[in-house]
N, C-alpha and C positions, 0 to 999 in steps of 0.2 A: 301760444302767443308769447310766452315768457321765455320759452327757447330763444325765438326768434329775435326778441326783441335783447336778450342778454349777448345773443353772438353778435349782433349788430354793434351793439356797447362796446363789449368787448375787443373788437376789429377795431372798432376808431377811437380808441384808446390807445391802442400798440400801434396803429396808423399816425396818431398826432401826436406823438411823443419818442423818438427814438432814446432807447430804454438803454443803449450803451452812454448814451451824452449824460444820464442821469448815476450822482451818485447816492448808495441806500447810506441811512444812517446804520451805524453798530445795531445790531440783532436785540432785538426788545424779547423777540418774541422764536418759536422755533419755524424752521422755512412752508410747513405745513400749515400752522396756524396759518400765519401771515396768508399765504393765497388763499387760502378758504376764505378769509376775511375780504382781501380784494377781489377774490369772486360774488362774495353776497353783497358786497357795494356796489360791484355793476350791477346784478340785478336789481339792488334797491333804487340803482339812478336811473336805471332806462323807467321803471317804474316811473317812478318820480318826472320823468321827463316827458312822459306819457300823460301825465297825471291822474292816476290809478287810484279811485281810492283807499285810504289806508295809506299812499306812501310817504304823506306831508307828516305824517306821526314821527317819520325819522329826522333828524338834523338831513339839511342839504349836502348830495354827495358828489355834486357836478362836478366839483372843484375840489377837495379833499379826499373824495374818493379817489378823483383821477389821480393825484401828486401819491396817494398811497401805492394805490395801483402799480404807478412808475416805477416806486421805491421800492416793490417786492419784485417787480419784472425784473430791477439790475439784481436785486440779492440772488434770485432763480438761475440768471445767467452766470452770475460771480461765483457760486456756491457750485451750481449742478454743473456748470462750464458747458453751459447751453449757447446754439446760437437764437438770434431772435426769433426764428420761424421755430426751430424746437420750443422755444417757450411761450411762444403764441399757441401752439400746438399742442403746448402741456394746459395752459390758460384754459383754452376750448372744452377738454378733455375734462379737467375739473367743473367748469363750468355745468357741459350738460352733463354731467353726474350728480350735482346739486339740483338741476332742474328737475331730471326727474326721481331725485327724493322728496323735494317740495309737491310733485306732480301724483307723487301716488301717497302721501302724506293724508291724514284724514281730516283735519284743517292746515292747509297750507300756510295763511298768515300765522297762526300761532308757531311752527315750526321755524318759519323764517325769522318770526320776531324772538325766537329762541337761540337763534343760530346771531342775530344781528348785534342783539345786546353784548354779551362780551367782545365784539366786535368794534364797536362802538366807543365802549371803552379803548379798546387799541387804539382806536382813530383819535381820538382825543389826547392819549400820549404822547403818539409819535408825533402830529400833524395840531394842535392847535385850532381850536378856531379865533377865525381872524377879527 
């Protein structure tokens, strides 16, 4: 379900945002970090928009997560000299590679809220809440 519901996020994300019109701020963080983090944000938002228990425990990522998300799509493209389908493509790739470490994890919410926290932290630097 989590698969499912993260690729979906995922797509309409890179679907409602063309990620060349976006410019990243200067590198806070190294290009690794950063998508792992906009990958565990999609998952915590489809979550969240699902409403899953457990996922009201994070800040809301509908909209912070998304402007993150966009912001490491352009670093992904500017840095690896991707075009958008390669980095949807790399998105995806990371994606379900987190789901199933969360999936075969022996509690999945502890792993995720271990992975989310310094993440979190990021989101809060670059992005601000409003």
């Amino acid at each position: 379900m989590i698969r499912t519901l993260c690729a979906i996020a995922a797509a309409a994300v890179i679907a409602a945002a063309p990620l060349s019109a976006v410019h990243a701020e200067p590198a806070v963080v190294d290009l690794d970090t950063a998508v792992n983090c906009a990958v565990v944000f999609g998952i915590i938002a489809s979550e969240q928009q699902r409403g899953a228990p457990g996922a009201d425990a994070y800040p809301p990522l509908a909209e912070r997560g998304k402007e993150f998300f966009v912001q490491v799509g352009a670093r992904l493209i500017d840095e690896q000299h991707l075009n958008q389908d390669q980095a949807r493509e790399y998105f995806q790739s990371r994606a379900k590679s987190l789901q199933n470490e969360l999936a075969s994890a022996s509690d999945p919410k502890q792993r995720l809220d271990a992975l989310a926290g310094p993440c979190i932290n990021l989101l809060d630097a670059a992005i601000p809440a409003r």
